[in-house]
N, C-alpha and C positions, 0 to 999 in steps of 0.2 A: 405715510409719506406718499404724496404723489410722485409718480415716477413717470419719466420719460428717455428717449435718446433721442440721441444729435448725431448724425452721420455724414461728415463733407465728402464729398466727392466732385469736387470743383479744383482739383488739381490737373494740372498738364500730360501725366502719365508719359514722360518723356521717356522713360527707357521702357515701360510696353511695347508702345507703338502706336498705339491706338485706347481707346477711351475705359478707362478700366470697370468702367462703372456698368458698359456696355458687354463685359465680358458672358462667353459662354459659359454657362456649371451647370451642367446634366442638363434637366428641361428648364431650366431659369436661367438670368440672366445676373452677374455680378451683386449689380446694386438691389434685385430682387433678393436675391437669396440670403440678403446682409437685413435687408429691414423683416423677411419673413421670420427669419431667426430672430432677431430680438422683439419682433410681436410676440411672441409666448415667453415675455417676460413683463414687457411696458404696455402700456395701451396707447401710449401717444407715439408717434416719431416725427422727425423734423429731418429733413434732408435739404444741405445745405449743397446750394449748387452755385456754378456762377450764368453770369446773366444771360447767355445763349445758350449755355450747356444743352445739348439735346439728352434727354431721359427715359427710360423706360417704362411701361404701365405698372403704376405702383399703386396700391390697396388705400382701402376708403381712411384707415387712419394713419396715413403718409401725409404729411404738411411739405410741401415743395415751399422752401425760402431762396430766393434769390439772393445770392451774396454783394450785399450795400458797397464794398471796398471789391476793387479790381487790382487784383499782381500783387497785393499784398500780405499772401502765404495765407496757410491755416489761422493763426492767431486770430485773422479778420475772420477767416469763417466761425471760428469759436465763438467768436464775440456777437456775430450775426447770429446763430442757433440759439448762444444763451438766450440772447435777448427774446427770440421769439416763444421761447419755450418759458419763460419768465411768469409768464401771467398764471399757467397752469401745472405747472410742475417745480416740487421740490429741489427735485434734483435731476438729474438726464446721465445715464452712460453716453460717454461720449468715444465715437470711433472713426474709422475709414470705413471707406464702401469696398475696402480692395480686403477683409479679412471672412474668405469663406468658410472657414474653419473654427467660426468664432462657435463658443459653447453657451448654451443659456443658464447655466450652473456657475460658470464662469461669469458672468453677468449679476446674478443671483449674489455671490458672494461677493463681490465689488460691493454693491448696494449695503449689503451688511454691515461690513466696514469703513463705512463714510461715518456712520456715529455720530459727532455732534463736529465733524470738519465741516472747511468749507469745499471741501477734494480729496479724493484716496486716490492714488495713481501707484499701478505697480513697479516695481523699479529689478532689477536682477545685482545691482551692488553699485553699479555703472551706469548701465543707461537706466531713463526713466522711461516708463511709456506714457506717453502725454495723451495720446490716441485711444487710451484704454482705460482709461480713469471715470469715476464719477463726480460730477460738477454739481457746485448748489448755481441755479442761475445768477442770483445773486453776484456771480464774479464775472458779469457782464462789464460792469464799470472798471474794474481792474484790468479788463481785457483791452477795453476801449481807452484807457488810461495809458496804458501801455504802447498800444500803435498812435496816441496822441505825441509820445514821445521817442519815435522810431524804433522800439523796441521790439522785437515782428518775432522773438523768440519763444514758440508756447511755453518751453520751459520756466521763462520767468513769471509767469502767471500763478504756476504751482510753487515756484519758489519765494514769494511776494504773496502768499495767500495763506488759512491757516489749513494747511495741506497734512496731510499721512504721507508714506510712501510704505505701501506694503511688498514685503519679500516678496521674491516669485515662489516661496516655498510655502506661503500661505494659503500659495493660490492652489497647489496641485493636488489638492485632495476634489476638487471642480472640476479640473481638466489637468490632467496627470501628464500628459505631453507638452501642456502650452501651446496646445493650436492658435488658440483665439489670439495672442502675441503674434501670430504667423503674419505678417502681409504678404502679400502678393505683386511685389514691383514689376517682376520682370515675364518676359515670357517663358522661361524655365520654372520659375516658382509656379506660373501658374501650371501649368502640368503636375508639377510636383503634387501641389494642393488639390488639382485632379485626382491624380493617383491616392494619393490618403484618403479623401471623401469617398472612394471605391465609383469614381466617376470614368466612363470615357476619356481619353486623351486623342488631342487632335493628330493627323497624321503631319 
C-alpha cells in the first residue's frame, strides 16, 4: 500500500487567537512537529492550506496544496488533499495541524485497519473523529459530491462511503492515553499539550 497523509490547517483558529499552525512546541513550530511526526511513518505528505495562509519551513517531502474552495470548511479541504494525493497514494492518514501529541504507532494501526475499506475513522461511542481516520483517495469524488450539494459535513462522507469505525479501545494498546485524539483549540490546551510533551510552557 502506498501510503500518505493529509493535514489541513487552513482553518480560522478563532478561539486560539492566532494561527495554529504557526504555534510554538519546544524548538518547532505546530504545523512542523505535526508533519515531522507522521514522516516516520508515510513518505509522502500533503498539507492543505488556504490560499494566503502564510506557512512555516517544511521538509523536502511536504507537498503545500492550496485549497481550491474558500469558507467552505474542512470537507473542501478533504476533498482538495484527496485529490492531490490521488495520483500516488493508496491511502493518506488524514489530520489537523493542531494534534501535537499525535503518536506514530497510532498512525501505524489506523493503516492496519482500513483492510479492504474505503475509511476507518475512530469513533468513542459518540463522536466520530473524522480528522483522524485513514482515507482511500478515491473518496475525492464523494467529497466533491457532497459540497456539490451543500453538504459541508465531513461526517457525511464517512457515513455515505464503505467506512469502519473502530472503538477507541482498539486504539489504546498504540497510544494508551489517546493523545493523538487530543486537539489543540484553545490557548489552555495548548500549554496543557506543552506540559504532557514535557515541553516548556509559555509565561
Amino acid at each position: 500500500m502506498r501510503r500518505g497523509a493529509v493535514i489541513l490547517c487552513g482553518g480560522h483558529s478563532r478561539r486560539m487567537g492566532q494561527p495554529k499552525a504557526l504555534l510554538p512546541f519546544g524548538d518547532e513550530l505546530m504545523l512542523q512537529r505535526v508533519c515531522r511526526i507522521l514522516g516516520e511513518v508515510v513518505p509522502q505528505l500533503f498539507v492543505v492550506a488556504a490560499q494566503a495562509q502564510e506557512l512555516p519551513a517544511l521538509a523536502p517531502n511536504v507537498t503545500i496544496v492550496r485549497d481550491e474552495y474558500e469558507s467552505l470548511g474542512p470537507l473542501a479541504g478533504i476533498a482538495t488533499g484527496l485529490g492531490t494525493a490521488r495520483a500516488t497514494c493508496d491511502a493518506v492518514f488524514l489530520t489537523a495541524c493542531d494534534v501535537p501529541l499525535l503518536k506514530p504507532a497510532f498512525v501505524e494501526r489506523m493503516f492496519d485497519l482500513l483492510e479492504d475499506h474505503d475509511a476507518a475513522v475512530p469513533t468513542d461511542g459518540e463522536h466520530v473523529h473524522v480528522l483522524s481516520g485513514v482515507y482511500r483517495p478515491l473518496l475525492e469524488d464523494a467529497a466533491r459530491d457532497l459540497l456539490n450539494n451543500n453538504r459541508r459535513r465531513p461526517l457525511f462522507l464517512v457515513e455515505e462511503s464503505n467506512s469502519v469505525l473502530i472503538p477507541e479501545t482498539d486504539l489504546k494498546a498504540a497510544d494508551p492515553e489517546l493523545f493523538s485524539l487530543r486537539n489543540t483549540n484553545t490557548p489552555e490546551e495548548h500549554q496543557a499539550a506543552l506540559r504532557i510533551a514535557g515541553q516548556p510552557t509559555a509565561r
